[in-house]
C-alpha positions as CSV (number, residue, x, y, z in Angstrom):
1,X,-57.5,34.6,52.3
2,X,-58.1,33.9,48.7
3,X,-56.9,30.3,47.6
4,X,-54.4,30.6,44.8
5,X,-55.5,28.1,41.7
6,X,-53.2,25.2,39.8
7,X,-50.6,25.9,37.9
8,X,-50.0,24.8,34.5
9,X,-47.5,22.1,35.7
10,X,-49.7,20.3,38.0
11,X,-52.5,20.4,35.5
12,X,-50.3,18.6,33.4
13,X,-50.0,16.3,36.2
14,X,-53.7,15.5,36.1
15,X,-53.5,15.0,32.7
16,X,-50.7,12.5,33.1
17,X,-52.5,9.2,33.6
18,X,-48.9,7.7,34.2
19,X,-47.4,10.2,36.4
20,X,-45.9,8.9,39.3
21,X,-46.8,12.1,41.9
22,X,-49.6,12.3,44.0
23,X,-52.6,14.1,43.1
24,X,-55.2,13.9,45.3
25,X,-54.3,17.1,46.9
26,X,-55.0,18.5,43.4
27,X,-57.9,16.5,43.3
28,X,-59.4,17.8,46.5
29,X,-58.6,21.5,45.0
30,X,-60.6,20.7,41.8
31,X,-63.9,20.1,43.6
32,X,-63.2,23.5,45.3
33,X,-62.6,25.6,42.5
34,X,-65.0,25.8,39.2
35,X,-61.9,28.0,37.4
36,X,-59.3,25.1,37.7
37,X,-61.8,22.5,36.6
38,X,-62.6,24.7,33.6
39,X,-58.7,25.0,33.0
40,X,-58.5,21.1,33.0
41,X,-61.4,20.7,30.5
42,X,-60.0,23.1,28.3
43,X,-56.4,21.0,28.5
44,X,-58.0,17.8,28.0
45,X,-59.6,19.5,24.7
46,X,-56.2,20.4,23.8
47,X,-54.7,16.9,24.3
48,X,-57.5,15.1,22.9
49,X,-57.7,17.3,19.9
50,X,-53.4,16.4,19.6
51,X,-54.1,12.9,20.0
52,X,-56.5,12.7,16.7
53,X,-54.2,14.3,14.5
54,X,-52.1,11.8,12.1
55,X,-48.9,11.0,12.8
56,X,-45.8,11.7,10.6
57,X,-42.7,9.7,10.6
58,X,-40.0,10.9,8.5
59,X,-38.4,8.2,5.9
60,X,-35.9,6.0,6.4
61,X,-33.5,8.0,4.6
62,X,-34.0,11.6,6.5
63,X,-31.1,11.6,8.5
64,X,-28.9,10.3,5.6
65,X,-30.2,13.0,3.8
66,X,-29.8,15.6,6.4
67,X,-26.3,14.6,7.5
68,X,-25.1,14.3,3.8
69,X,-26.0,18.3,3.5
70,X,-23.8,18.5,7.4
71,X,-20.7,19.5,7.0
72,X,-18.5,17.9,9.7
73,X,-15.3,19.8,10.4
74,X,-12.9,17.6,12.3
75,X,-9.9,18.9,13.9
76,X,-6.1,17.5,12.3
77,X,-5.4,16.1,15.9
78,X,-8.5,14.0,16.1
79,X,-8.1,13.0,12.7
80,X,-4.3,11.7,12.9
81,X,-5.4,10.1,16.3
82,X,-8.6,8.0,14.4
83,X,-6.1,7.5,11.3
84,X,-3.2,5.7,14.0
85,X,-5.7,4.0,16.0
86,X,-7.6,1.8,12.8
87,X,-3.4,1.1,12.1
88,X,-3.1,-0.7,15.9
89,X,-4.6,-4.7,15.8
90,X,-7.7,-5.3,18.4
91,X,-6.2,-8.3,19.7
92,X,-3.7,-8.3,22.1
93,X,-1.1,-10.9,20.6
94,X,-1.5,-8.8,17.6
95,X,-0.5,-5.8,19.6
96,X,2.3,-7.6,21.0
97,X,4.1,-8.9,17.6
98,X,3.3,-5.0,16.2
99,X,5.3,-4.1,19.1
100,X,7.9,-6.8,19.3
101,X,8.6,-6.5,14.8
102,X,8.3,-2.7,15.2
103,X,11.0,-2.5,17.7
104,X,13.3,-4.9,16.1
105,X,12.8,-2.7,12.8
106,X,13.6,0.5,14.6
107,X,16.8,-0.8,16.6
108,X,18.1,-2.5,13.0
109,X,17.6,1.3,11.0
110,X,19.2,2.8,14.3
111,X,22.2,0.5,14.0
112,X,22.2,0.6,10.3
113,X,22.2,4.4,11.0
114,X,25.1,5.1,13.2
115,X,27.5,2.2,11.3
116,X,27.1,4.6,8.0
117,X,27.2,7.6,10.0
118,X,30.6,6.4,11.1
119,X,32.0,5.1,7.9
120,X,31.6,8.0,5.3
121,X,32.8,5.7,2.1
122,X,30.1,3.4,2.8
123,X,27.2,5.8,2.9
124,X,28.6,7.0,-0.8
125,X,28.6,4.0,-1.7
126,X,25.5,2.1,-0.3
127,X,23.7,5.7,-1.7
128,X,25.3,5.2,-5.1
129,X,24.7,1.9,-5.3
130,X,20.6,2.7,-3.8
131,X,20.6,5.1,-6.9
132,X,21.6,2.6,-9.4
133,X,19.5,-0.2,-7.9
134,X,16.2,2.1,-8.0
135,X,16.9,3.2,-11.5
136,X,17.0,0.1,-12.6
137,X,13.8,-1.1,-11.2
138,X,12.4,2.1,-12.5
139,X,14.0,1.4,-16.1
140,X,12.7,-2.0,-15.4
141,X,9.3,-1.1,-14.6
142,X,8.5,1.4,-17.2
143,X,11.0,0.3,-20.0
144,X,7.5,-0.2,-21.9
145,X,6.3,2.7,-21.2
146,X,9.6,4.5,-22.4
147,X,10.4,2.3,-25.2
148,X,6.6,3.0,-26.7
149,X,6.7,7.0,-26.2
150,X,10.3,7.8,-26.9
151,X,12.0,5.0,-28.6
152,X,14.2,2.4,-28.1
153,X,17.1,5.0,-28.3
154,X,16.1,6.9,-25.6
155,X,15.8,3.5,-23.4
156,X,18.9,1.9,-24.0
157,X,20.0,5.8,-23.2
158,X,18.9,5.5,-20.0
159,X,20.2,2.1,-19.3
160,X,23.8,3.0,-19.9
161,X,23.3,5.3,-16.8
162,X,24.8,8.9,-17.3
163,X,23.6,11.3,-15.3
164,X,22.4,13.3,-18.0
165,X,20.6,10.5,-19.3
166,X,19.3,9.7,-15.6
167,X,18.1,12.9,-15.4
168,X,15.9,12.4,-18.5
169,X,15.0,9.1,-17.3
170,X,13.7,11.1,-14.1
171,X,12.1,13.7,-15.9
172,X,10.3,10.7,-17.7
173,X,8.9,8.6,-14.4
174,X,8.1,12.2,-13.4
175,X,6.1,13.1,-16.3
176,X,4.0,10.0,-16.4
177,X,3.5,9.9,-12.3
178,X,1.8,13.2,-13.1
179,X,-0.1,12.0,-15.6
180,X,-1.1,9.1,-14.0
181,X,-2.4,11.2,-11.1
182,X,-4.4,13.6,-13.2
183,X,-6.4,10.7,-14.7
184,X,-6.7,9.0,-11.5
185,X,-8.4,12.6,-9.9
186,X,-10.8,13.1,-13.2
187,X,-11.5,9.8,-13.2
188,X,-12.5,9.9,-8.9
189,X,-14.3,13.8,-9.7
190,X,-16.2,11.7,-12.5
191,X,-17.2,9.0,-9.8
192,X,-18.0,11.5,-7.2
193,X,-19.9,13.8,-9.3
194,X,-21.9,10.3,-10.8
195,X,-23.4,9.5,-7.0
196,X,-24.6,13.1,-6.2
């Protein structure tokens, strides 16, 4: 019966100076077959020959470089989830005032709520007098604005508070919010375009 020679596991195994299995019995094999032995020399040529060549390490910017050219793909529910849990506090007092002022808020809106869903005259008014109260901070805010691109006529137009005239007054904020954000996205495609 014909014994069967190593395989190329267990001569890795002999080339393993740390391995932690036995090898005598693959040992005792090696003095009794010539084939095997030449097998091992012919591995340890390999390894030695492995061992001599120079070793690379990539920079210290490779995987910056590699992930910037990634293109990550995250889900809308596991980015709303990240987004609302950097908005809860680490601490636990914190949570617990978050909690406490958040529910107070939410009863207070509720209540606030149901008394103007009840009392119809109030909501008209409280609205009407919302929609005065925000023009005028708007007015306020960008009388400057207004007064430098259309005249002091067109201002005091506004502040007298027809609704024609609010309209325009709208069609005004409206105008330079645009504006505003089309600088705002050449001036972040500039920035963007200035670190690649």
């Amino acid at each position: 019966m014909q014994q069967r020679h190593l395989l190329p596991d267990e001569i890795d195994q002999l080339l393993d100076s740390e391995s932690s299995v036995d090898v005598a019995p693959l040992l005792a094999h090696l003095d009794a077959c010539s084939a095997c032995v030449q097998q091992l020399a012919d591995a340890r040529v390999v390894c030695d020959t492995i061992e001599q060549l120079q070793h690379f390490a990539p920079s210290p910017r490779f995987t910056a470089s590699v992930m910037a050219q990634v293109r990550v793909v995250e889900p809308w529910h596991v980015a709303l989830t990240t987004s609302a849990q950097r908005l809860i506090p680490a601490s636990r007092p914190m949570r617990v005032v978050m909690l406490a002022s958040g529910s107070l808020m939410a009863l207070g809106l509720s209540a606030g709520a149901v008394w103007l869903s009840t009392r119809p005259d109030m909501t008209l008014y409280a609205a009407g007098l919302a929609a005065s109260r925000v023009l005028r901070a708007l007015l306020d805010a960008t009388g400057t604005i207004i007064n430098d691109t259309f005249g002091q006529t067109a201002l005091d137009a506004l502040r007298s508070g027809s609704v024609s005239r609010a309209g325009l007054g709208g069609v005004v904020v409206v105008t330079a919010i645009g504006v505003a954000t089309i600088g705002l996205r050449a001036a972040a495609t500039s920035a963007r375009r200035a670190r690649e």
